[in-house]
C-alpha positions as a Markdown table, in Angstrom:
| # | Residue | x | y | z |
|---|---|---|---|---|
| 1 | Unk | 112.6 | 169.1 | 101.2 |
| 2 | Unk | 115.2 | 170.0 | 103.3 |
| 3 | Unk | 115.7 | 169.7 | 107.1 |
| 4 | Unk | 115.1 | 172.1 | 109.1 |
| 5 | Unk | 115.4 | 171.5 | 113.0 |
| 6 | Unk | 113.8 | 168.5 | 115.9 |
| 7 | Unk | 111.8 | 169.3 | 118.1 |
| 8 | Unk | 112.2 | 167.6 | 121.9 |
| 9 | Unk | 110.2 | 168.7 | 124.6 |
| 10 | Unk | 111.7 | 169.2 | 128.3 |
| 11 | Unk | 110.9 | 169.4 | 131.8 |
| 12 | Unk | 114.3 | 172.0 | 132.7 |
| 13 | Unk | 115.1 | 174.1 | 130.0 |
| 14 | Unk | 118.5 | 174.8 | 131.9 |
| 15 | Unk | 118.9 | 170.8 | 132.7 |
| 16 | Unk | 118.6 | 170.4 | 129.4 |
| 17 | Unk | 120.7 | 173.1 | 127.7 |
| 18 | Unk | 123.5 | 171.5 | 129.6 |
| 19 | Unk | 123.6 | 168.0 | 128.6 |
| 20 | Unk | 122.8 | 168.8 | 124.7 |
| 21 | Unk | 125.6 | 171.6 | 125.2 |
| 22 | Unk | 128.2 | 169.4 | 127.4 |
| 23 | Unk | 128.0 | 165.8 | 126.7 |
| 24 | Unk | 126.4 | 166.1 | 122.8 |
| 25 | Unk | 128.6 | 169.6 | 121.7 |
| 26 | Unk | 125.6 | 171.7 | 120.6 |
| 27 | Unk | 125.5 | 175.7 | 120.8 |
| 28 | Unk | 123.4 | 177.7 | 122.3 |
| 29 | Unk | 121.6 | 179.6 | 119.1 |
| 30 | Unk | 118.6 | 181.1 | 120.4 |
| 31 | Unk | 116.4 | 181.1 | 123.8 |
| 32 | Unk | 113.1 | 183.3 | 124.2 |
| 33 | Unk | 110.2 | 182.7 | 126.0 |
| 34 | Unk | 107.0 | 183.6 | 123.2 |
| 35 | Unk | 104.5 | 183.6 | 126.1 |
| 36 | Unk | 103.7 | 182.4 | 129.7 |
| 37 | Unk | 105.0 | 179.1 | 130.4 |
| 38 | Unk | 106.6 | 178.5 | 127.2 |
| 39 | Unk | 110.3 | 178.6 | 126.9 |
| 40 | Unk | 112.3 | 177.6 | 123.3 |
| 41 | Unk | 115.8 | 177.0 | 122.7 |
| 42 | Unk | 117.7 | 176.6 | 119.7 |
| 43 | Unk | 120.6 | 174.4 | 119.3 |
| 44 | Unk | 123.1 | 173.6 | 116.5 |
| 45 | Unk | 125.8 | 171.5 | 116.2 |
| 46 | Unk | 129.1 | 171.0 | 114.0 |
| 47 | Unk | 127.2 | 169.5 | 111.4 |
| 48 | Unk | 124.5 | 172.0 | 111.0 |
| 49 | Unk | 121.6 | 169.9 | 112.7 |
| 50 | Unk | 119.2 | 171.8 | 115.0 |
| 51 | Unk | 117.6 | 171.0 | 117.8 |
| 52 | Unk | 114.6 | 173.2 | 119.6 |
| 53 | Unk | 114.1 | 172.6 | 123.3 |
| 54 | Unk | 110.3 | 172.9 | 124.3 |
| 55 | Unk | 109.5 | 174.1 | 128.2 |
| 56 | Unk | 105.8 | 173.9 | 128.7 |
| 57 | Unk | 105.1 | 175.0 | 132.6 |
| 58 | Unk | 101.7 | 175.3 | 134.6 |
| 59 | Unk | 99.6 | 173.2 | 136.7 |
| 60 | Unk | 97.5 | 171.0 | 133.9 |
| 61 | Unk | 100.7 | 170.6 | 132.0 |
| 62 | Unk | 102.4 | 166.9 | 132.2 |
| 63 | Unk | 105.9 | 165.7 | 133.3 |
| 64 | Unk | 108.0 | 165.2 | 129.8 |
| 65 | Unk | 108.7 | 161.6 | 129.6 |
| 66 | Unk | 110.1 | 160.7 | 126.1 |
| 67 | Unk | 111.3 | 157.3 | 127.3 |
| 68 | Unk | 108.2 | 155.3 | 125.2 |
| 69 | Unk | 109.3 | 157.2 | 122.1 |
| 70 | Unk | 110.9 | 154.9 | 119.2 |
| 71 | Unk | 112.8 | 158.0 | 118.1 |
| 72 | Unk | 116.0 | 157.7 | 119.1 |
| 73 | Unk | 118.9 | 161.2 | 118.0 |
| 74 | Unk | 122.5 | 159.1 | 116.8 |
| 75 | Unk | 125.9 | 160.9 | 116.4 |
| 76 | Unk | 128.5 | 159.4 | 114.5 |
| 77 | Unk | 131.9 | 159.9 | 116.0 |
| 78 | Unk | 135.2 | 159.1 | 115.0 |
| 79 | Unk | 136.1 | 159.2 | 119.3 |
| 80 | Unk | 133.6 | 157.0 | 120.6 |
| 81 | Unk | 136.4 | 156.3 | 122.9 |
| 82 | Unk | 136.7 | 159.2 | 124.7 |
| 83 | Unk | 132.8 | 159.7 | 124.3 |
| 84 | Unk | 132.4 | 156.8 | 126.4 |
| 85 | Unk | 134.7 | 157.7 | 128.5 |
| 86 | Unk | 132.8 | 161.3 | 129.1 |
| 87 | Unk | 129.5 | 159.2 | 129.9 |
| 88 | Unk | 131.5 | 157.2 | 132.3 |
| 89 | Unk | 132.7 | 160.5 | 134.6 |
| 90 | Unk | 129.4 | 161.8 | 134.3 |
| 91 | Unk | 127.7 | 158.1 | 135.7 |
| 92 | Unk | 125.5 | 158.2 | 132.5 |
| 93 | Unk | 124.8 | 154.6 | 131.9 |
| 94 | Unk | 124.4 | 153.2 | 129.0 |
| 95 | Unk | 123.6 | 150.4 | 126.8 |
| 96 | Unk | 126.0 | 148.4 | 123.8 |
| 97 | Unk | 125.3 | 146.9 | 121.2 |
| 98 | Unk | 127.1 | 146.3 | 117.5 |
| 99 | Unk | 125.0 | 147.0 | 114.5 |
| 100 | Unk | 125.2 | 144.3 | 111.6 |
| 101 | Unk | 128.0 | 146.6 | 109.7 |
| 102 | Unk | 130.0 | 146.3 | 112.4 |
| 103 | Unk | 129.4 | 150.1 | 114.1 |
| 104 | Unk | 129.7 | 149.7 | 118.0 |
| 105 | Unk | 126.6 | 151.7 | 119.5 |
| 106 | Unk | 126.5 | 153.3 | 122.7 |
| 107 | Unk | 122.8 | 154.4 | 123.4 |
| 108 | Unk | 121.6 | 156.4 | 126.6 |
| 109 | Unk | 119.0 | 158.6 | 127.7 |
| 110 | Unk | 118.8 | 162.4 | 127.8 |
| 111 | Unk | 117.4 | 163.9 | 131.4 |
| 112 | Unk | 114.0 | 163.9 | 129.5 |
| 113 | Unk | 114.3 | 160.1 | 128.5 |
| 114 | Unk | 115.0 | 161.1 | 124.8 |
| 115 | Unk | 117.2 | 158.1 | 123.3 |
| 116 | Unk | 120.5 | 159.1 | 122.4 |
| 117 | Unk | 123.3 | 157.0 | 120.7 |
| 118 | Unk | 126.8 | 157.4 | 120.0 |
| 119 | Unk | 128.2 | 155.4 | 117.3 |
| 120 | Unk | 131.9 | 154.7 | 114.9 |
């Protein structure tokens, strides 16, 4: 099998677009809305993964909270430095923590509670 793309599911399409695009360096691919309160969009990133931003809107639908969710999206970076340093201007706190190998882990959450780690 190969991949294909993760799903995450949003409260703010626009909210969201922004910090995948600006803190996590994805592109904009795709955005349509299929049908009444359903909004998609696509997002890739250097590396090929995609990522597809689900808004579901009306009044029986739930507020998105992916914060009880074990999955947790990890970017390897060769300028964690500077990554943490973005987080820091943008008052995005985060946790550390270093892995058994050695890797230094920054993890954080994503305006939807989505955990998201950088690591080197």
């Amino acid at each position: 099998m190969q991949k294909c793309f993760i799903t995450i599911g949003v409260n703010s399409i626009d909210e969201s677009l922004s910090f995948y695009c600006d803190i996590l360096s994805f592109d904009l691919e795709r955005r349509v809305a299929p049908a009444e309160g359903i909004e998609l969009a696509w997002l890739k990133n250097e590396n090929g993964l995609v990522v597809e931003l689900v808004h579901r809107s009306g009044s029986n639908i739930p507020r998105v909270d992916n914060s009880d969710s074990f999955i947790t999206l990890t970017f390897q970076t060769d300028a964690l430095d500077s990554k943490i340093e973005l987080l820091d201007r943008l008052n995005i706190s985060y946790e550390s923590f270093t892995l058994p190998n050695g890797s230094d882990v920054k993890r954080f959450r994503d305006p939807n509670g989505t955990a998201v780690s950088f690591m080197n």
